[in-house]
Backbone as a ProteinNet text record, in pm:
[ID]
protein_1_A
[PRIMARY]
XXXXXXXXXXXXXXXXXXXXXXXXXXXXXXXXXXXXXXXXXXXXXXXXXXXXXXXXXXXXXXXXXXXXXXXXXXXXXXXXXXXXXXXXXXXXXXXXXXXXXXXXXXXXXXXXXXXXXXXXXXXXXXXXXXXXXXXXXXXXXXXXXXXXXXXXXXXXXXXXXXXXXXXXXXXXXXXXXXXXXXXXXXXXXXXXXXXXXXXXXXXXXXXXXXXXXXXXXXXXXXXXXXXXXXXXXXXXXXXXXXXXXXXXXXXXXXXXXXXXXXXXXXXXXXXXXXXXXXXXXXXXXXXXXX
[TERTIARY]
1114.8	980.2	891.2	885.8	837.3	694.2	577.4	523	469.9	417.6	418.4	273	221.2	119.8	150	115.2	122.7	-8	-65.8	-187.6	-332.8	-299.3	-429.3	-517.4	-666.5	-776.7	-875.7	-939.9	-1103.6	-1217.7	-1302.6	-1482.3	-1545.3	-1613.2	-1712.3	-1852.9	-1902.3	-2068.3	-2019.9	-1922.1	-1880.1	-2019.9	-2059.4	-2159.9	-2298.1	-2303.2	-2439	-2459.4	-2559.8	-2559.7	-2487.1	-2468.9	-2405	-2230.5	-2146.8	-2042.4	-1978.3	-1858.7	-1767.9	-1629.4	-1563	-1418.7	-1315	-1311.7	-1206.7	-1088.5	-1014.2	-884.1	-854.7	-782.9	-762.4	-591.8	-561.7	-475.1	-308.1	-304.1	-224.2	-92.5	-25.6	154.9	198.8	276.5	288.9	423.1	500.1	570	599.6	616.9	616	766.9	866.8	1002.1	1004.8	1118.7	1137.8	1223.6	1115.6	1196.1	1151.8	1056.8	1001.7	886.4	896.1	793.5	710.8	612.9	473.1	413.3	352.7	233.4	129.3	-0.2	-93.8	-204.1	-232.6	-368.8	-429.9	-596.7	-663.2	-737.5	-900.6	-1032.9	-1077.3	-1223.1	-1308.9	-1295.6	-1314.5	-1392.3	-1257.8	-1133.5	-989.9	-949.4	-990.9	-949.9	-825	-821.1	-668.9	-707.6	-878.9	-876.7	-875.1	-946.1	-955.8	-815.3	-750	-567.2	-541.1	-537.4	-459.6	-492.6	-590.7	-673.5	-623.2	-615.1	-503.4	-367.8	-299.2	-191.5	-176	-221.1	-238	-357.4	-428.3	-507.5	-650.7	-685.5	-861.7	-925.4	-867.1	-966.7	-872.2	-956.4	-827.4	-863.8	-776.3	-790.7	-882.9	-956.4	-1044.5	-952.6	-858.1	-747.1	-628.7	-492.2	-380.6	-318.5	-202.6	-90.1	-122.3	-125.8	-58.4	107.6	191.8	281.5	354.7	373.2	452.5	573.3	711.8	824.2	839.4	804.2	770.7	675.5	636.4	518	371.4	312.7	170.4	61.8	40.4	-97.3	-143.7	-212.8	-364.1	-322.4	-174.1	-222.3	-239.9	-279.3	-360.7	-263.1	-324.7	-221.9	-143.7	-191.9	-65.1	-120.7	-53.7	-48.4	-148.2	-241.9	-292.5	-285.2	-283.2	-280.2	-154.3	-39.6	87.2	127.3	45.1	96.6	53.8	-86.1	-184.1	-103.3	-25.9	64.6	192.5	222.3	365.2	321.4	192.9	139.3	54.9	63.3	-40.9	-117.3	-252.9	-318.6	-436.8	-428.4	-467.1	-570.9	-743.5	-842.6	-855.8	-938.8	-963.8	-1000.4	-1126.3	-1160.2	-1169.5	-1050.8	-1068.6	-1145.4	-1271	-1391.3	-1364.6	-1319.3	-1371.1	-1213.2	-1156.7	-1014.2	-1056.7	-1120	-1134.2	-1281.4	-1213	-1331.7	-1327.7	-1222.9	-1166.6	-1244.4	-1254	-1298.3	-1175.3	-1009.2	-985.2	-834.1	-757.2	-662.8	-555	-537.5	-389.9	-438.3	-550.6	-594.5	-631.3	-659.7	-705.9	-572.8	-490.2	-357.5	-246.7	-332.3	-255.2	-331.4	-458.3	-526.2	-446.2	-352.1	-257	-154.2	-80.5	20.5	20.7	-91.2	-190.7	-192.1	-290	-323.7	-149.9	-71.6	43.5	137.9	30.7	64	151.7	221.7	289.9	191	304.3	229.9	174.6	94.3	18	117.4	242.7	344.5	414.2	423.2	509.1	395.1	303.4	209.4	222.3	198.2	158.2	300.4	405.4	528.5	566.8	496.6	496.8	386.8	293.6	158.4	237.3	287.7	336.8	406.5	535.6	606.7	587.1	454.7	369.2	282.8	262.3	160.7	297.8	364.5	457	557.8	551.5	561.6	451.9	337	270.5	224.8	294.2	276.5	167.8	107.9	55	72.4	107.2	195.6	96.8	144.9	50	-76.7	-108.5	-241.8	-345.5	-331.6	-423.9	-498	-399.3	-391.7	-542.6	-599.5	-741.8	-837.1	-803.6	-904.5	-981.9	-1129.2	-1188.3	-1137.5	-1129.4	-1094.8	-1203.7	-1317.3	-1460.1	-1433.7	-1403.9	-1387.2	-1272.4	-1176.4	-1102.4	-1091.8	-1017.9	-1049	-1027.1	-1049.1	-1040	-888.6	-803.9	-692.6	-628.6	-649.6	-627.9	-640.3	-806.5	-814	-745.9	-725.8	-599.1	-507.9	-463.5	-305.5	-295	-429.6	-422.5	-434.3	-551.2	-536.9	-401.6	-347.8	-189.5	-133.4	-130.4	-45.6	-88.5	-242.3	-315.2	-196.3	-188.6	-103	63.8	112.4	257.6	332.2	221.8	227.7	288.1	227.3	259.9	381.9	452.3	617	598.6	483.9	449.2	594.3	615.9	720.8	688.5	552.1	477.9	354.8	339.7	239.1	190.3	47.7	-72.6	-167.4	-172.8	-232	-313.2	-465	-567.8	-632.8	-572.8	-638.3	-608.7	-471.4	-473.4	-506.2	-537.1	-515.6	-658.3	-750.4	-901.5	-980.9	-1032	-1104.7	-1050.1	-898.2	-790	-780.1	-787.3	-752.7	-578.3	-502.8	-416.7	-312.6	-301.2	-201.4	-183.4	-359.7	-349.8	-296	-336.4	-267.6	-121.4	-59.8	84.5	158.7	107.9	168.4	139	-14.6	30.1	146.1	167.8	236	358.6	424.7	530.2	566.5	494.6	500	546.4	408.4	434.8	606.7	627.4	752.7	863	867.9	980.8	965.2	879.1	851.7	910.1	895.2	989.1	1159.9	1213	1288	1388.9	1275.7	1361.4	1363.1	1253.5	1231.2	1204.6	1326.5	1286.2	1177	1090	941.2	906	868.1	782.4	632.3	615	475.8	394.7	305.8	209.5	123.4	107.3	17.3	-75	-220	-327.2	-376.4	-372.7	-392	-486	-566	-595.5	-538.9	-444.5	-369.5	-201.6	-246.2	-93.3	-12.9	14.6	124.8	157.2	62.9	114.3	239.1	120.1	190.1	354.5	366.1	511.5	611.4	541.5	661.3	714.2	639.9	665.8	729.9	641.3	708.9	807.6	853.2	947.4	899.8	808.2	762.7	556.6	550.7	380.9	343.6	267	143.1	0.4	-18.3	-172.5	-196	-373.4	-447.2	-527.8	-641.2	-742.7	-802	-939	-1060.8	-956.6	-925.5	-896.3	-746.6	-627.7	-501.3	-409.9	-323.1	-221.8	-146.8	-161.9	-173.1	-15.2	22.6	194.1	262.5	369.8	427.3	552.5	591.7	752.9	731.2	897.8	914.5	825.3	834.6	727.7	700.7	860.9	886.2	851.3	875.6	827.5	662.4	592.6	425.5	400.1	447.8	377.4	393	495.1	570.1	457	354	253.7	122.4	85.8	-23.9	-117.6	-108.9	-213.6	-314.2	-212.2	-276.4	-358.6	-298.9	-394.2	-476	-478	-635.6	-726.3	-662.8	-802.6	-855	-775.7	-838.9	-895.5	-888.8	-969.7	-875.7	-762.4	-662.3	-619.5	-512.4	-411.3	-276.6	-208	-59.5	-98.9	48.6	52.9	43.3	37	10.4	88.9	245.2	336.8	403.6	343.7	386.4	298.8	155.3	121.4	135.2	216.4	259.7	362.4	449.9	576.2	552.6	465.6	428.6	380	277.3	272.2	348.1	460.3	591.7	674.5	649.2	753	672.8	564.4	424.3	485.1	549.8	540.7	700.1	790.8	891.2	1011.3	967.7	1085.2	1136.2	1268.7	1313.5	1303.5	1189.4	1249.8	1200.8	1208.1	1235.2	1098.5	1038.8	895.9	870.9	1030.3	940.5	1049.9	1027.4	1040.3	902.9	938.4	858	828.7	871.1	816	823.3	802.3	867.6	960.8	1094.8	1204.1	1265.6	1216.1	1279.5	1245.4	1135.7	1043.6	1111.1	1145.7	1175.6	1327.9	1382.2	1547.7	1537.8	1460.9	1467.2	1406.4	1307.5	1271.5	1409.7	1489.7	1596	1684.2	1730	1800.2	1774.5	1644.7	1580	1586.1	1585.1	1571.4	1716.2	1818.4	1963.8	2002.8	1981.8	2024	1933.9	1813.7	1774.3	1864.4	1895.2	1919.1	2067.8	2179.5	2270.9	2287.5	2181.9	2142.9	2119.1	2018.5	1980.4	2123.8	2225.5	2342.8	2460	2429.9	2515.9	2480	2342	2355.1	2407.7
527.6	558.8	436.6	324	228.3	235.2	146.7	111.4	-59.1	-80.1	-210.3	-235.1	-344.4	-422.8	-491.6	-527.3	-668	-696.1	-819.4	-912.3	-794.2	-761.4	-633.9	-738.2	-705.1	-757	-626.2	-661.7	-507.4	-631.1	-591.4	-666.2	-515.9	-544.1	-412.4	-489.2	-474.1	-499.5	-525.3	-560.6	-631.6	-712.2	-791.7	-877.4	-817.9	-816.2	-826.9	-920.4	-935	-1047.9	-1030.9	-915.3	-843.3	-891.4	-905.8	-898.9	-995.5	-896.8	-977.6	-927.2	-1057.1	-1014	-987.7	-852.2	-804.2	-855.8	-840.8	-851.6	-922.3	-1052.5	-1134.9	-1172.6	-1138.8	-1171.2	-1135.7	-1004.8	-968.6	-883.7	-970.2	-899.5	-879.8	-731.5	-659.4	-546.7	-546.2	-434.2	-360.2	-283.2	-133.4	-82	-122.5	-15.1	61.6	143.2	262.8	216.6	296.3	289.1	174.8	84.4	-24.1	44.5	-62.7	-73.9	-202.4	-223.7	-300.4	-279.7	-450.2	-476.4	-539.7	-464.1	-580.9	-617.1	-743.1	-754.2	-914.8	-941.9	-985.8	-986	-1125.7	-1096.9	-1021.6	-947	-916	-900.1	-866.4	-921	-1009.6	-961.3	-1041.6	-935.1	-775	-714.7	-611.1	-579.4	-539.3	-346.9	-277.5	-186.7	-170.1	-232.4	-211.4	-268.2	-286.7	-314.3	-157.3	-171.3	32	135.2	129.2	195.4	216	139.9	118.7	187.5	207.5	252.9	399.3	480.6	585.5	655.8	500.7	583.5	615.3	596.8	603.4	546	390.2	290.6	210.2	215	156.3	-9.7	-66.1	-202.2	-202.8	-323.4	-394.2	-417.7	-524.9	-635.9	-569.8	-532.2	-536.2	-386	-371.6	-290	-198.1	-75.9	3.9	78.5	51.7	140.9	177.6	344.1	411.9	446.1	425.5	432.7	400	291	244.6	267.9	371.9	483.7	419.5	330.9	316.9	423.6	445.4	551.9	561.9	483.6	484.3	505.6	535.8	600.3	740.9	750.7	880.3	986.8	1110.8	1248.6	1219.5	1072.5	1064.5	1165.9	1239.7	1299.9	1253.8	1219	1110.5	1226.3	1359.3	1438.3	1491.1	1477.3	1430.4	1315.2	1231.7	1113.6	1039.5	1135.4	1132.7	1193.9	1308.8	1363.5	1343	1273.3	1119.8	1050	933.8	840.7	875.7	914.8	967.7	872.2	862.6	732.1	826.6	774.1	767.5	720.1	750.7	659.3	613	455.3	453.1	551.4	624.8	732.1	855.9	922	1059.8	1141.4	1134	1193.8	1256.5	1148.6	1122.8	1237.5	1255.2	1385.4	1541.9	1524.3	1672	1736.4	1860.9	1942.9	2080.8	2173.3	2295	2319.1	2433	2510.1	2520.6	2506.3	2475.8	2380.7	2332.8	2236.6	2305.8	2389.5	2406.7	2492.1	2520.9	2543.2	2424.4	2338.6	2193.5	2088.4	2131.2	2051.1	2136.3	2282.1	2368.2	2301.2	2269.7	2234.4	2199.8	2052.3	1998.7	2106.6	2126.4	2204.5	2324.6	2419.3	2484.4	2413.1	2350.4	2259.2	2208.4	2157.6	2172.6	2347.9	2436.1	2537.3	2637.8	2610.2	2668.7	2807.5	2875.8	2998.1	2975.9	3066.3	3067.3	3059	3139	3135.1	2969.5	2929.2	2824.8	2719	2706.6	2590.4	2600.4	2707.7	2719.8	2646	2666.7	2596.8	2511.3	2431.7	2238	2194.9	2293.6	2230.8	2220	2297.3	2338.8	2235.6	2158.4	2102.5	1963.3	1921.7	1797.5	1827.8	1875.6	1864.8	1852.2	1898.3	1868.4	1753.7	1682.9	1572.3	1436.3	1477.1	1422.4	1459.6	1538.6	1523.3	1640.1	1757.7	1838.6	1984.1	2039.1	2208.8	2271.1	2377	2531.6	2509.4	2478.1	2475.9	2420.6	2373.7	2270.3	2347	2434.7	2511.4	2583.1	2634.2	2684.1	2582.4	2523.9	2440.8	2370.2	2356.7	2278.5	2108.9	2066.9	1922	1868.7	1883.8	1790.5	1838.7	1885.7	1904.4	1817.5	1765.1	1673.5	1543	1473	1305.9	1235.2	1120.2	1032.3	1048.3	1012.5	973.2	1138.7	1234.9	1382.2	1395	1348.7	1357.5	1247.1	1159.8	1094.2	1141.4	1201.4	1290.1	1390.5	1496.5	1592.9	1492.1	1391.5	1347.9	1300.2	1222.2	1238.2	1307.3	1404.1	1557.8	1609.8	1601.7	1651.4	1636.5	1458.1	1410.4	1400	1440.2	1422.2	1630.4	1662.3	1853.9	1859.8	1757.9	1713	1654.8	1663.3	1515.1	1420.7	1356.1	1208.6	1122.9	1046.8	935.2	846.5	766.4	645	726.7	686.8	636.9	524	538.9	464.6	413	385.4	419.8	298.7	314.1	222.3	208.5	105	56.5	225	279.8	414.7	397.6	270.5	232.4	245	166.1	155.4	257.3	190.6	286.3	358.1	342.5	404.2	306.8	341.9	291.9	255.7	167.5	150.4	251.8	323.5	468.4	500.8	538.7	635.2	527.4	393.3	304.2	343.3	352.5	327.3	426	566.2	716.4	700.6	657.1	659.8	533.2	480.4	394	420.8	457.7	480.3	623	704.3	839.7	769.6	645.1	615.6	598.8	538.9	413	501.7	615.7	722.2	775.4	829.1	916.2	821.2	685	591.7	574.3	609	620.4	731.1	834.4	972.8	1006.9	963.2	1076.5	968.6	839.4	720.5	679.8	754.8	729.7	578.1	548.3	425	368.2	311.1	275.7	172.1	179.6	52.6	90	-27.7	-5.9	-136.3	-118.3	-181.9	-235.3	-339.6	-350.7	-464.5	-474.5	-625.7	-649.2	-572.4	-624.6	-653.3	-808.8	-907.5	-865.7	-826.2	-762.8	-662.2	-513.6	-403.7	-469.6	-540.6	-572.9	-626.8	-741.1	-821.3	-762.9	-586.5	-524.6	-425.2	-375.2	-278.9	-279.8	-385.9	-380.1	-482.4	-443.1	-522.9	-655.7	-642.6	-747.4	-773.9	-854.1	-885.4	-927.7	-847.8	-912.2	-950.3	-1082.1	-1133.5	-1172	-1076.1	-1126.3	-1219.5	-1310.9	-1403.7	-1399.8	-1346.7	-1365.7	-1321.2	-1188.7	-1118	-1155.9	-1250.7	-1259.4	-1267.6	-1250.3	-1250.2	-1375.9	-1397.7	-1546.3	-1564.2	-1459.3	-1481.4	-1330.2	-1343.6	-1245.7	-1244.7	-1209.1	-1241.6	-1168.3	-1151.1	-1128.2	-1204	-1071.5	-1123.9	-1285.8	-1300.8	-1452.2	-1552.7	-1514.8	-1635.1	-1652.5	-1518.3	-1495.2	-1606.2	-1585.1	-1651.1	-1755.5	-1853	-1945.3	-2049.2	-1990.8	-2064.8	-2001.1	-2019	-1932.6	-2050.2	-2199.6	-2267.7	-2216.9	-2204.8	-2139.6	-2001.7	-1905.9	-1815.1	-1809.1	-1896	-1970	-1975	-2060.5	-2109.3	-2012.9	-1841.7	-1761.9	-1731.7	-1696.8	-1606.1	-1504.2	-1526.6	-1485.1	-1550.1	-1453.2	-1557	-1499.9	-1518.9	-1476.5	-1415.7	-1346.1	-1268	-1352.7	-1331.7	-1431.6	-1490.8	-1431.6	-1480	-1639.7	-1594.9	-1722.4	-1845.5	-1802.9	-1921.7	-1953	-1879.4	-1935	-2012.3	-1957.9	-2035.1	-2209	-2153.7	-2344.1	-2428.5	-2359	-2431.5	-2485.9	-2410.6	-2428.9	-2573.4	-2561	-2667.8	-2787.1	-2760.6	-2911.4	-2960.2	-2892.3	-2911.7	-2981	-2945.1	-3057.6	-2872.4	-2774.1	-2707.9	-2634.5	-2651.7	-2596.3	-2479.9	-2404.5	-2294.1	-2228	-2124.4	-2049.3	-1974.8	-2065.1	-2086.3	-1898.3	-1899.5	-1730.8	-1599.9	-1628.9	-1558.4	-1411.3	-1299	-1176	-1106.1	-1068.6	-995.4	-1029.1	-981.8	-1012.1	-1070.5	-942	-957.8	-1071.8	-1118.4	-1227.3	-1343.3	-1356.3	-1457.8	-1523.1	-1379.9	-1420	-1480.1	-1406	-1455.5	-1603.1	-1626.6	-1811.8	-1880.7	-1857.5	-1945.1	-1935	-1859.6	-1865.6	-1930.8	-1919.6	-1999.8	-2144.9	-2212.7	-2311.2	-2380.3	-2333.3	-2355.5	-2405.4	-2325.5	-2307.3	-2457	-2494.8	-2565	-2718	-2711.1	-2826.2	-2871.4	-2741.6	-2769.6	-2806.4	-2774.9	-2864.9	-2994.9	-3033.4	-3127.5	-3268.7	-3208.5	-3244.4	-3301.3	-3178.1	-3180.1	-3294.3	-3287.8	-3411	-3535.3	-3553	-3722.8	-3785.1
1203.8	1253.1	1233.5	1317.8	1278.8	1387.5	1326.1	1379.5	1425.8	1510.1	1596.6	1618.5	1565.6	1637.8	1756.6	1841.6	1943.8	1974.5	1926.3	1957.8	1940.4	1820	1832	1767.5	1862.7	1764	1806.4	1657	1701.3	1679.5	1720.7	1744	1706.3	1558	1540.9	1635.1	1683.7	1783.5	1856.2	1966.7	2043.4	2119.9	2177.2	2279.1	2184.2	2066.6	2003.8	1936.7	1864.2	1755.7	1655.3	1624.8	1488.9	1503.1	1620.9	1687.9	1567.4	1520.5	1385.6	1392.3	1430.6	1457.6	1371.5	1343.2	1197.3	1201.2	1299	1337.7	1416.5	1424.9	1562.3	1560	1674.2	1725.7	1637	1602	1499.2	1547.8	1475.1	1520.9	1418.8	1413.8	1274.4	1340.6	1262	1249.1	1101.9	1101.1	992.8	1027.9	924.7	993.9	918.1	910.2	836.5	712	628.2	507.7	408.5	441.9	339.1	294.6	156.5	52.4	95.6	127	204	124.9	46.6	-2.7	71.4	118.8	165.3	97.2	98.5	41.9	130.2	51.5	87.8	35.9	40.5	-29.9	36.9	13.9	39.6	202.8	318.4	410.4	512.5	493	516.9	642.6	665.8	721.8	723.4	580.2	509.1	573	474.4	565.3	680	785.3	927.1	972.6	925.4	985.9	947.8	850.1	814.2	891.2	918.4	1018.5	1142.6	1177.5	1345.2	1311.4	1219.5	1184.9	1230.5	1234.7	1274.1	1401.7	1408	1488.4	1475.6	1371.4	1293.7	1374.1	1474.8	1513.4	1605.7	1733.2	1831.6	1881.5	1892.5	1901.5	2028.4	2060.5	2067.4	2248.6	2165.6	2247.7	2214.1	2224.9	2185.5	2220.1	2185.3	2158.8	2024.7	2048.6	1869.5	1922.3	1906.9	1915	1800	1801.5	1755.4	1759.9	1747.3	1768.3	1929.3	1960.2	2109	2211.8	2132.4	2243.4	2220.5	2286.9	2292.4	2267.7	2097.6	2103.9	2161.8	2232.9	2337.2	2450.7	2472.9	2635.2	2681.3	2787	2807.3	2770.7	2690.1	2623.4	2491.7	2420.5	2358.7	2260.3	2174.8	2099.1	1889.1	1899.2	1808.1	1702.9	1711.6	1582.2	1508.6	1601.5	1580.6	1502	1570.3	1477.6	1341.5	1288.9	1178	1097.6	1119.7	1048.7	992.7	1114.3	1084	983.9	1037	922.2	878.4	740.5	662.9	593.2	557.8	523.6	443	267.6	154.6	111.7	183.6	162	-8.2	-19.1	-179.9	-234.3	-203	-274.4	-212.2	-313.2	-243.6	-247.9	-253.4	-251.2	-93.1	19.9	148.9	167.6	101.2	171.2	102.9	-30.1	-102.6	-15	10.4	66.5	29.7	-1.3	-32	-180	-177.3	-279.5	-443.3	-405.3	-524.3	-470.4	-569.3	-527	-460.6	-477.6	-399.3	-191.1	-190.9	-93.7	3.9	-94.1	-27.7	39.4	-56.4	-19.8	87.8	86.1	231.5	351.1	340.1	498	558.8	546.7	638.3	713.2	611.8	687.7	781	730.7	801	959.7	967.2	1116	1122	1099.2	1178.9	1218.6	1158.6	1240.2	1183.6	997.8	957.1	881.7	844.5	788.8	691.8	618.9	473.2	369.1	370.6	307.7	288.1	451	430.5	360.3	421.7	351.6	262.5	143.2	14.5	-23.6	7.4	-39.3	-16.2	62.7	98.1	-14.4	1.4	-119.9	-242.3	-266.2	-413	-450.5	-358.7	-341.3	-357	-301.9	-307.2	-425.6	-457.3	-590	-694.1	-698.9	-834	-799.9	-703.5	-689.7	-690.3	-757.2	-781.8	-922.3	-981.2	-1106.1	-1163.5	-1058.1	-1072.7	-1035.2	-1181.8	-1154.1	-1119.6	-1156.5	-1138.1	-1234.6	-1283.6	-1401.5	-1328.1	-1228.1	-1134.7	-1006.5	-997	-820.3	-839.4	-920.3	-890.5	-880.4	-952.4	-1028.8	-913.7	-905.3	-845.6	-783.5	-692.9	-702.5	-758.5	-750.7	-764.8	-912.6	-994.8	-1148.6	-1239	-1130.5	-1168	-1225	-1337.5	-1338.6	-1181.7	-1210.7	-1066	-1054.8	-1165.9	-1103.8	-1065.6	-1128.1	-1066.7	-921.8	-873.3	-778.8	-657.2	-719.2	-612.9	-602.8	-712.1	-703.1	-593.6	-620.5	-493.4	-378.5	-314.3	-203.1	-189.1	-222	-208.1	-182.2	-268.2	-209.7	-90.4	-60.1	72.1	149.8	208.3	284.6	298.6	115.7	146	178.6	198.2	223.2	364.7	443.3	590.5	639.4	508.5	584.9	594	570.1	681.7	663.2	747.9	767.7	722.4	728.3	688.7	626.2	457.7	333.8	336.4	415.1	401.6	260.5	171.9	40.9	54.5	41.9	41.7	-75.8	-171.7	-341.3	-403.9	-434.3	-500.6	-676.9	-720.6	-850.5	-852.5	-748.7	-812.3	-897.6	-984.9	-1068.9	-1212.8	-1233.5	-1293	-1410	-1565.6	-1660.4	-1676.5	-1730	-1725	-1707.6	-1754.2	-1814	-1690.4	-1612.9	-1481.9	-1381.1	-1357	-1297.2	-1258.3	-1414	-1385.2	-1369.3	-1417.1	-1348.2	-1191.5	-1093.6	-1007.1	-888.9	-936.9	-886.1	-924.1	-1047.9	-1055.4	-958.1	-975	-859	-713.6	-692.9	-547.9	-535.9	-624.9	-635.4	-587.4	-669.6	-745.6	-527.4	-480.8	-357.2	-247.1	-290.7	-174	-134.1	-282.6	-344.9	-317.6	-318.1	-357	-238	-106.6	-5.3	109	69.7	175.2	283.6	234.2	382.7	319.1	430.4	405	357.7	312.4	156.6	247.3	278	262.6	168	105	-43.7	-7.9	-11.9	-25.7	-152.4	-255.2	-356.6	-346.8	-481.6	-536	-669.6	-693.3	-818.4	-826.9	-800.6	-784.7	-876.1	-1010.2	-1067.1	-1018.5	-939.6	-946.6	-793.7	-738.7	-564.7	-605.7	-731.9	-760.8	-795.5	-838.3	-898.2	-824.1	-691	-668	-538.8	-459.4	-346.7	-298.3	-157.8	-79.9	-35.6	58.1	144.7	131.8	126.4	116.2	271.3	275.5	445.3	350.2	398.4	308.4	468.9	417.6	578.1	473.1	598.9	580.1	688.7	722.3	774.7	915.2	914.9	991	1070.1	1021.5	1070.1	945.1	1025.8	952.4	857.7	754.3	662.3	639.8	549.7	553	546.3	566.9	583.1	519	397	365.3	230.1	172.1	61.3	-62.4	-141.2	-277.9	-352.4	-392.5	-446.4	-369	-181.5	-134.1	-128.5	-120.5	-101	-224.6	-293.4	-458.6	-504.8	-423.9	-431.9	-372.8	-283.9	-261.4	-253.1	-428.1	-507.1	-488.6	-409.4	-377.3	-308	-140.5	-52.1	-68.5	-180.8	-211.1	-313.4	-384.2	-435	-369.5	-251.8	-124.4	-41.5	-52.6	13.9	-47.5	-180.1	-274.6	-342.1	-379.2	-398.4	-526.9	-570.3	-689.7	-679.1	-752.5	-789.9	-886	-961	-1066.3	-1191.7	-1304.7	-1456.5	-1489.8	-1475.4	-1469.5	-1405.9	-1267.4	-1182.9	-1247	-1345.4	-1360	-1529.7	-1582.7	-1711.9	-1669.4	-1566	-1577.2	-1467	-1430.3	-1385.2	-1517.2	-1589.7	-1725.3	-1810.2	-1777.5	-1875.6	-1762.3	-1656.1	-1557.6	-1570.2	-1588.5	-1619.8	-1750.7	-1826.7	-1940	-1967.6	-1837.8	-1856.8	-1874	-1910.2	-1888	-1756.6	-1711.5	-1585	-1559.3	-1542	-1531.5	-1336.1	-1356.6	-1211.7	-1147.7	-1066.8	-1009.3	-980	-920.1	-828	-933.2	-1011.9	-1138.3	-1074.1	-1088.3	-1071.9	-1185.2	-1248.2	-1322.7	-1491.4	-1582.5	-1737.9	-1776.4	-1764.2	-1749	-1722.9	-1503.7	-1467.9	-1586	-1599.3	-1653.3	-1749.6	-1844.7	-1999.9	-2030.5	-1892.1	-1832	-1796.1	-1724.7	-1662.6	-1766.6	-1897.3	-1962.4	-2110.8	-2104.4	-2222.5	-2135.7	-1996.1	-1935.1	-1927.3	-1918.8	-1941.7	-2060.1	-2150.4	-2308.1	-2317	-2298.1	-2331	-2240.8	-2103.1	-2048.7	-2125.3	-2188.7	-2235.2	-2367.2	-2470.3	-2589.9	-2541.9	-2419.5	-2414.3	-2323.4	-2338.6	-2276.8	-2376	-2473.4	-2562.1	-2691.4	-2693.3	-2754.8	-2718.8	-2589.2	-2518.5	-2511.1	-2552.7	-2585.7	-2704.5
[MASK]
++++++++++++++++++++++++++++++++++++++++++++++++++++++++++++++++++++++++++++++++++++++++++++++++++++++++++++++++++++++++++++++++++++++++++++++++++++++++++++++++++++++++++++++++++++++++++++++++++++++++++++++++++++++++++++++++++++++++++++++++++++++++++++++++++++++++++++++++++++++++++++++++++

């Protein structure tokens, strides 16, 4: 279930003074079954790309297609396919509306038309895959912590099947702990129930560990596109956007300034702590052999 950019750009004012081009000239595909990190500064166009993904906001200039099928042409089915790609605003303030959680997380399935019975048992299904049983199901959403209430908006959307997980900054606002229950959830749901992840972040560790492939926009295109190690491998260039790499990548340049070999696109701890004992080991017989 993939989706396809070809040459999409949007103009919010178009021919005013205000006229600011979010998106220019962008080619993107989404296949089935990846883990997608995107990010960007401020003002790069990372939301108004997600957006097009389903349909929220139709290009300007360009192509959206859905498993080949051009959204935008006349009849296409756009509430069909909201339900395919489900998309996770930052704050779920903007998804909770229901009077208590497990009613709120039936809306979806409901509007695709299933019974009260069956909804309640997709809700059920998605909430305890998000980490929230029965103790929750009355309960107010607006009475919830933040990261609670991301959990239900999550569940809102995974009640539906979607094929493609949209998630826009699901960490913001979240003290460490809640950080890493939801991401590990995300991780575990990619995993277990192969749909595909785009994850919106500004935090380069959660992005190094979790996902497959990185898309970094800049001032509305597409900057690079590739696996993690290579994104980071040139943490210059994302300096100059307003960007960085993870902490990692820049201890272990400290350490190569410093004369030890070790392994630039090193990801996470683990790798890290692996290439600098490998480093060490290859100096001290180095050192042994003169």
């Amino acid at each position: 279930m993939s989706i396809e950019l070809k040459n999409v750009t949007y103009t919010y004012s178009p021919g005013t003074a205000y006229e600011i081009h979010a998106l220019s000239q962008v080619n993107l595909t989404i296949p089935d079954g990846e883990f997608i990190g995107v990010i960007g500064h401020t003002g790069s166009g990372k939301s108004t790309l997600i957006q097009h993904f389903n349909g929220l906001m139709k290009p300007t200039e360009g192509e959206v297609l859905y498993n080949g099928e051009n959204i935008w042409r006349e009849s296409y089915p756009l509430g069909k396919l909201r339900s395919q790609v489900g998309l996770v605003f930052q704050y779920p303030e903007h998804q909770l509306f229901e009077t208590d959680v497990l009613t709120d997380v039936c809306f979806g399935p409901k509007n695709q038309g299933l019974s009260e019975e069956e909804a309640r048992k997709q809700a059920a299904s998605a909430l305890a895959l998000v980490g929230m049983g029965e103790a929750y199901y009355q309960k107010s959403p607006f009475e919830l912590s933040g990261g609670q209430k991301k959990r239900v908006a999550i569940a809102g959307v995974l009640a539906m099947n979607p094929k493609i997980l949209v998630l826009d900054e699901p960490t913001a606002g979240l003290d460490p702990k809640g950080r890493d229950e939801i991401l590990e959830q995300i991780s575990r749901l990619h995993k277990e129930r192969g749909i595909s992840i785009v994850l919106v972040s500004h935090s380069m560790e959660d992005i190094a560990r979790y996902v497959q492939r990185i898309i970094v926009m800049d001032q509305g295109r597409v900057a690079f596109n590739d696996a993690p190690r290579e994104i980071f491998s040139h943490y210059k260039e994302l300096e100059a956007m307003g960007l960085s790499a993870p902490q990692i990548t820049y201890i272990l340049q400290a350490l190569r300034e410093k004369g030890l070999d070790v392994d630039l696109r090193a990801m996470t701890v683990e790798e890290a702590k692996e290439s600098i004992l490998e480093a060490l080991q290859k100096r001290r017989l180095g050192e042994d052999g003169r």
